[in-house]
Backbone and ligand atoms as CSV (ligand in chain L), in Angstrom:
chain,resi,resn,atom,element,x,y,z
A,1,UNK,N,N,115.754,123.183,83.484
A,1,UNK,CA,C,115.014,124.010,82.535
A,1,UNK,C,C,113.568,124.167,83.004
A,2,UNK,N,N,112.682,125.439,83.017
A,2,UNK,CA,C,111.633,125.698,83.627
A,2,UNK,C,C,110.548,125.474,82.387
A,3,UNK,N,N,109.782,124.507,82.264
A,3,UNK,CA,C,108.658,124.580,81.459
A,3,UNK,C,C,107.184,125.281,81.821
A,4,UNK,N,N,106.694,125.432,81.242
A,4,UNK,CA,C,105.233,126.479,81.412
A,4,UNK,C,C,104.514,125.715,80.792
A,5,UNK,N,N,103.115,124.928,81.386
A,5,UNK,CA,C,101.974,124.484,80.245
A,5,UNK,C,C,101.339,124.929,80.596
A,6,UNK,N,N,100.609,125.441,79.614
A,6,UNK,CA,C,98.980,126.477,79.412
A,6,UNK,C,C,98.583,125.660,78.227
A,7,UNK,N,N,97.340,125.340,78.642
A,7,UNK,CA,C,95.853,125.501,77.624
A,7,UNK,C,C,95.753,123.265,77.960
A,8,UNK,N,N,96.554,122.616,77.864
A,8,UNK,CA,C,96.790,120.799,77.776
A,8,UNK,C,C,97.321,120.226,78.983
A,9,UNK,N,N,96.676,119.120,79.868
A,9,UNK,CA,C,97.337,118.330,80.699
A,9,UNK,C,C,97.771,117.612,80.491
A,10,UNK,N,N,97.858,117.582,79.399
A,10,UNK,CA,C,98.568,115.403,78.608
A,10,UNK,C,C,100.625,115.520,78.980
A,11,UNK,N,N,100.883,116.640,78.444
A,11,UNK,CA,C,102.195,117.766,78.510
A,11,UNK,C,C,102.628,117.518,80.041
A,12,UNK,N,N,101.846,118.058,80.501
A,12,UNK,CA,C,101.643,118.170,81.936
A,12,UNK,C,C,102.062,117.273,83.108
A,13,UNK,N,N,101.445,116.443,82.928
A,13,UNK,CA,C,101.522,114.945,83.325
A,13,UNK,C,C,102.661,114.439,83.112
A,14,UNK,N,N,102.389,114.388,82.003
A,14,UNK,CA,C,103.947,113.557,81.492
A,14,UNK,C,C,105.349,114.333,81.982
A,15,UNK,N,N,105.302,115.469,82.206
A,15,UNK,CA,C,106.490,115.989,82.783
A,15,UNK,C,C,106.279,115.837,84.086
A,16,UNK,N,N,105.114,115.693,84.931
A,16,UNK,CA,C,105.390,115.076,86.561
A,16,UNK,C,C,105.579,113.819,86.480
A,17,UNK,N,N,105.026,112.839,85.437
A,17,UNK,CA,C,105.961,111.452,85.618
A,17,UNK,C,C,107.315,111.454,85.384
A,18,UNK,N,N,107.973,112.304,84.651
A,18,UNK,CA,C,109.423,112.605,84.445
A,18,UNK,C,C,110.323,112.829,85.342
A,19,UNK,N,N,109.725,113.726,86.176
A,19,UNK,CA,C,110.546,114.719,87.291
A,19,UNK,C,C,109.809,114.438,88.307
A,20,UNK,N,N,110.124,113.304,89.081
A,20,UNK,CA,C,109.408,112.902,90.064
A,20,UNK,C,C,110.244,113.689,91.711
A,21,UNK,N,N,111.242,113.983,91.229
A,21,UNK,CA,C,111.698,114.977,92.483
A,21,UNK,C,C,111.823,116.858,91.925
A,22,UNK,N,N,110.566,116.624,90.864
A,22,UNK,CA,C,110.709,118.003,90.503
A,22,UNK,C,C,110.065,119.052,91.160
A,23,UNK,N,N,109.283,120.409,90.748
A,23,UNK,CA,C,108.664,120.865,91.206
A,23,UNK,C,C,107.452,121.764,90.555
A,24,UNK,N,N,106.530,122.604,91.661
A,24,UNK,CA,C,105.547,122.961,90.399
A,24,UNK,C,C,105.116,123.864,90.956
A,25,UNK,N,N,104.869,125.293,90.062
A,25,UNK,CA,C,104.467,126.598,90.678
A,25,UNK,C,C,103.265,126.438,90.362
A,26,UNK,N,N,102.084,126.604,90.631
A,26,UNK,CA,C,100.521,126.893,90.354
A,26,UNK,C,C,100.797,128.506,90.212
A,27,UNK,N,N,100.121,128.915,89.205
A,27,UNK,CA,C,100.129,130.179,88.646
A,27,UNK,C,C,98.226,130.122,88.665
A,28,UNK,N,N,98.142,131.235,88.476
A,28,UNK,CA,C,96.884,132.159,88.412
A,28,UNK,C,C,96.800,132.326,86.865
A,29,UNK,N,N,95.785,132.234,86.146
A,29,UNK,CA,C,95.494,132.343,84.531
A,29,UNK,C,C,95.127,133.834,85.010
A,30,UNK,N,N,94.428,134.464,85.405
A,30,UNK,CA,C,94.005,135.992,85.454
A,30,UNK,C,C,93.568,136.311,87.068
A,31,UNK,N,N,93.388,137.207,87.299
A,31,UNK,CA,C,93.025,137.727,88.471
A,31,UNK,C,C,94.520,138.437,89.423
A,32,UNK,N,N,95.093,137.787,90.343
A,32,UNK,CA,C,95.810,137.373,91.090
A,32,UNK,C,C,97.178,137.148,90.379
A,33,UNK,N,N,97.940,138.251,89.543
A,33,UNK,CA,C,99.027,137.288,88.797
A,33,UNK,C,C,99.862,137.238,89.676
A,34,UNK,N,N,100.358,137.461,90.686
A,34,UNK,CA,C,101.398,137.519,91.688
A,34,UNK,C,C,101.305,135.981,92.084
A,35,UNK,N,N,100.203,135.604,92.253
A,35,UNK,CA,C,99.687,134.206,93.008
A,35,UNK,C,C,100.382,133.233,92.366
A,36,UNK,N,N,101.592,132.893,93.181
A,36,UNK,CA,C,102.662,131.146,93.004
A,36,UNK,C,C,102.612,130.707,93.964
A,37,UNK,N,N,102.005,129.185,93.636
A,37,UNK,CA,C,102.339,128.359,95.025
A,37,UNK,C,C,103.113,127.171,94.548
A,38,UNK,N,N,103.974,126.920,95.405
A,38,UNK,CA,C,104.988,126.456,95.080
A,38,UNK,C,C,104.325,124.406,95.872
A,39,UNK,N,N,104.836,123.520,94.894
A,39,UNK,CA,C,104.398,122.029,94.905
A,39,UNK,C,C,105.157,121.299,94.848
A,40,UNK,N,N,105.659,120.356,95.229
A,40,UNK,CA,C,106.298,118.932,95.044
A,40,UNK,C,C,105.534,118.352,93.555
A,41,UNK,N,N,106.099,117.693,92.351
A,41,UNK,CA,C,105.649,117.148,91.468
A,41,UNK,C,C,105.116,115.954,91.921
A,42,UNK,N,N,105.036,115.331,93.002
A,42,UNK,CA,C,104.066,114.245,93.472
A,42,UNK,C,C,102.817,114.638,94.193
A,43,UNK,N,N,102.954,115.745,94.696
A,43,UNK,CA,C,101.303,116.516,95.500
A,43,UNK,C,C,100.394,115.861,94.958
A,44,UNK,N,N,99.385,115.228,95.158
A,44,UNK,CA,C,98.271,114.891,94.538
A,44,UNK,C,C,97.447,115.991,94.285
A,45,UNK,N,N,97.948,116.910,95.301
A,45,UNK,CA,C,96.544,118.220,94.914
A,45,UNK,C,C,97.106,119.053,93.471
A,46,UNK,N,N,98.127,118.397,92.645
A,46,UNK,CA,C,98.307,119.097,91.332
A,46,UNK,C,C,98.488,118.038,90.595
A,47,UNK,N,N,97.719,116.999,90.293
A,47,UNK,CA,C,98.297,115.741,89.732
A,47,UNK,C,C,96.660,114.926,89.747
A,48,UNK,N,N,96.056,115.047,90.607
A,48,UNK,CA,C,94.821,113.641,90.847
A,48,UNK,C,C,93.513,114.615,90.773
A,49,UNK,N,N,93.284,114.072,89.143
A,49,UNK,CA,C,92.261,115.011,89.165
A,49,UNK,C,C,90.770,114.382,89.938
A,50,UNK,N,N,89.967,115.437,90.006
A,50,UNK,CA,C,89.060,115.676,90.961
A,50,UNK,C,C,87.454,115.656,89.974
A,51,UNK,N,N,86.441,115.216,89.929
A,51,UNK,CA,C,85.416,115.075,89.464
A,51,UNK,C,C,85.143,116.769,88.664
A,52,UNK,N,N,85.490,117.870,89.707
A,52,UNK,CA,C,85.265,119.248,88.994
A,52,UNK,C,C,86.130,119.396,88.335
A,53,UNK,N,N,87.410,118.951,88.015
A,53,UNK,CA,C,88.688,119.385,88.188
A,53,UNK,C,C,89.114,119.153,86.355
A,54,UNK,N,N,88.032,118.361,85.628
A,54,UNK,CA,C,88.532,117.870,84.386
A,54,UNK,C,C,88.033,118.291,83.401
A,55,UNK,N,N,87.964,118.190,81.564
A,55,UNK,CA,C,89.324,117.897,81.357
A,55,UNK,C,C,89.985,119.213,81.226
A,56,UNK,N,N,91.362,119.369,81.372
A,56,UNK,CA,C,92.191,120.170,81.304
A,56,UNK,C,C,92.325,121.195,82.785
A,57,UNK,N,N,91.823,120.376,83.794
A,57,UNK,CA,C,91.603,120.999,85.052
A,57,UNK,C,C,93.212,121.615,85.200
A,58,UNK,N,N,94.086,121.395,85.157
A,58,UNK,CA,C,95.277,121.559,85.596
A,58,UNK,C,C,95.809,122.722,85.028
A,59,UNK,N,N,95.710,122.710,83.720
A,59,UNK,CA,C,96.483,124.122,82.607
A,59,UNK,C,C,95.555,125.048,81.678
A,60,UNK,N,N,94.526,124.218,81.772
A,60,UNK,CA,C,93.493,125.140,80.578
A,60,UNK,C,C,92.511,125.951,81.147
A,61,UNK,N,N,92.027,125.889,82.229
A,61,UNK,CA,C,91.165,126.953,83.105
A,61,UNK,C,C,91.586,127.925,84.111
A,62,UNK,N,N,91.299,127.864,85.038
A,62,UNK,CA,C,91.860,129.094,85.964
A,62,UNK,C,C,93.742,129.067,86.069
A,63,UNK,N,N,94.161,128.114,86.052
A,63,UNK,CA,C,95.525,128.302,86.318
A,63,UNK,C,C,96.216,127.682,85.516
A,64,UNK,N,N,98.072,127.951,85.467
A,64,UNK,CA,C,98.975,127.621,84.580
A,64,UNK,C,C,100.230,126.986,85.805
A,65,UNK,N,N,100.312,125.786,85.202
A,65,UNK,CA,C,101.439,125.235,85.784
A,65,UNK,C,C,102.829,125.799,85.371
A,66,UNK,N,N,103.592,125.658,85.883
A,66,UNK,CA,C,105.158,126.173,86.105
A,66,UNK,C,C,106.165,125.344,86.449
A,67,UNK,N,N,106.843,124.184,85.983
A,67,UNK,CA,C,108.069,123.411,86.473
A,67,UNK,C,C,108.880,122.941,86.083
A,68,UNK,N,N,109.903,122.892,87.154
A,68,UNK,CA,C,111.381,123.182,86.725
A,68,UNK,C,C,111.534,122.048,88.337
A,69,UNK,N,N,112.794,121.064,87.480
A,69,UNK,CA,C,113.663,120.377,88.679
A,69,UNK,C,C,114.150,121.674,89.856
A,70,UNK,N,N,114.502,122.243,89.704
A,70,UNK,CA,C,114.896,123.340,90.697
A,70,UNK,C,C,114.246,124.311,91.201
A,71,UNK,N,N,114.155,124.683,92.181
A,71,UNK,CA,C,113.408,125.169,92.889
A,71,UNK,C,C,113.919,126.725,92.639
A,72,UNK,N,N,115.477,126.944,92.642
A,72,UNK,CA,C,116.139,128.141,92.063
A,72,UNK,C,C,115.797,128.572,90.771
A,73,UNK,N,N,115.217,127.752,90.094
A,73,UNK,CA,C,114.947,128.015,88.635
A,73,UNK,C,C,113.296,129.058,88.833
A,74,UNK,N,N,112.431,128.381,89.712
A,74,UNK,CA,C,111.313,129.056,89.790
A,74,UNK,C,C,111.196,130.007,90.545
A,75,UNK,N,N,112.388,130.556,91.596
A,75,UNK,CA,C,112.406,131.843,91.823
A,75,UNK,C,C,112.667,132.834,91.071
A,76,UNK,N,N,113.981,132.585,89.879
A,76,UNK,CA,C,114.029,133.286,88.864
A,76,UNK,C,C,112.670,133.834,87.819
A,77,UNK,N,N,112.070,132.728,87.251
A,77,UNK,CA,C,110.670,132.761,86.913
A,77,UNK,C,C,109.873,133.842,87.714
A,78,UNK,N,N,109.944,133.269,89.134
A,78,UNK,CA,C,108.399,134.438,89.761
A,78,UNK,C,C,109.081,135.557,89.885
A,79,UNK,N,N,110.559,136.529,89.906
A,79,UNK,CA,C,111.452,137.394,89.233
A,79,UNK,C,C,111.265,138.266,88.835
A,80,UNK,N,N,111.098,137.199,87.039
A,80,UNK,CA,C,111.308,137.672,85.888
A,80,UNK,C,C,109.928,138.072,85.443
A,81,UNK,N,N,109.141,136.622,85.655
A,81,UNK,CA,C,108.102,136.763,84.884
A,81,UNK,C,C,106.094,136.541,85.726
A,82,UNK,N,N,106.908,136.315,86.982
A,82,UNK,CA,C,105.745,135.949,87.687
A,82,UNK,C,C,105.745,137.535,88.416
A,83,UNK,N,N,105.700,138.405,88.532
A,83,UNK,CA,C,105.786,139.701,89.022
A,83,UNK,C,C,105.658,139.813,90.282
A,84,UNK,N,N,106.657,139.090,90.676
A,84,UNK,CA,C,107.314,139.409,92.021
A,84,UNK,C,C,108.855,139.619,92.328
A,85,UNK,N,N,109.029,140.942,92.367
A,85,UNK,CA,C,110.444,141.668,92.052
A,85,UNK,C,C,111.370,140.333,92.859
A,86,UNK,N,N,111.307,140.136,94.214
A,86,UNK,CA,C,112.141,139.505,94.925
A,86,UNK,C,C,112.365,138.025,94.791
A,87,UNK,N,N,111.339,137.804,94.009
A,87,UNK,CA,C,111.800,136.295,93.532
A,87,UNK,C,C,111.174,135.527,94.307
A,88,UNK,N,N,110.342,135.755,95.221
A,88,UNK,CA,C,109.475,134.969,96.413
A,88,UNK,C,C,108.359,134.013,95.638
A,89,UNK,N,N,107.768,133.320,96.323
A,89,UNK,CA,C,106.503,132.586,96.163
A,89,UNK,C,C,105.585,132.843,96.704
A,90,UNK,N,N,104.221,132.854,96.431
A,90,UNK,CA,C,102.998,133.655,97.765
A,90,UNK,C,C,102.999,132.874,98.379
A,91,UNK,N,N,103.488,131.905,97.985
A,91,UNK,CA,C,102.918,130.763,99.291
A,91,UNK,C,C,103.704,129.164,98.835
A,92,UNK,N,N,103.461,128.496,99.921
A,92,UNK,CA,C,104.014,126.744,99.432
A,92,UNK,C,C,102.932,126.150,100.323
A,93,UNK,N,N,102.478,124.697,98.978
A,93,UNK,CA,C,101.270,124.135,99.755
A,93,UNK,C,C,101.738,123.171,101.074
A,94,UNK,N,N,100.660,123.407,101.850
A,94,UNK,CA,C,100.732,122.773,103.204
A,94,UNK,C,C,100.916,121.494,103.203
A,95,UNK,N,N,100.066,120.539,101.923
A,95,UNK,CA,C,99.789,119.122,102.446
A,95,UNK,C,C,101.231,118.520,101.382
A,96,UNK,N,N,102.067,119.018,101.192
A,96,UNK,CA,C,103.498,118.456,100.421
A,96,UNK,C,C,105.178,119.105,100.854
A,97,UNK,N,N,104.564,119.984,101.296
A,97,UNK,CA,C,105.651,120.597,102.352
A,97,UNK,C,C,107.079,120.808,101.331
A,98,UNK,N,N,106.998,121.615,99.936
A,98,UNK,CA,C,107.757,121.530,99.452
A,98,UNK,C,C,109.337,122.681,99.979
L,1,ZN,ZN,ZN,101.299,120.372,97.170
């Protein structure tokens, strides 16, 4: 099942301690809506927040998390609802190699 948190990281969190072989689209809050990058739920670069990065660095400012155990689940998502007809990702981060 693909969850979406916007606006709270508490949510957030707690579903990457859950789904520790899950996964996680970084979405764009405005600008860029095409922009998914696709994460391992252990990445630290979506998980360990950062001195700029708080509170609600993760879902309540520039971007919206996206995850789903399946990786098929979040192509459907970027599809349906991430507006990318083909179901692609813009990208997958480098330092998790999802
Ligand atoms: Zn990553």
């Amino acid at each position: 099942m693909t969850e979406v948190f916007d606006d709270t990281d508490a949510p957030y969190l707690a579903w990457l301690q859950e789904h520790p072989g899950g996964y996680v689209l970084n979405r764009r809050r405005v600008g860029s809506r095409n922009y998914l990058v696709l994460h391992r739920a252990t990445c630290y670069k979506i998980r360990t927040y950062t001195r700029m990065a708080q509170p609600e660095g993760f879902t309540g400012r520039d971007y919206v998390k996206v995850c789903s155990p399946s990786i098929d689940e979040l192509h459907a998502y970027a599809r349906t609802k991430g507006g990318r007809t083909d179901g692609s990702f813009s990208g997958k981060c480098r330092t998790c190699s999802p």
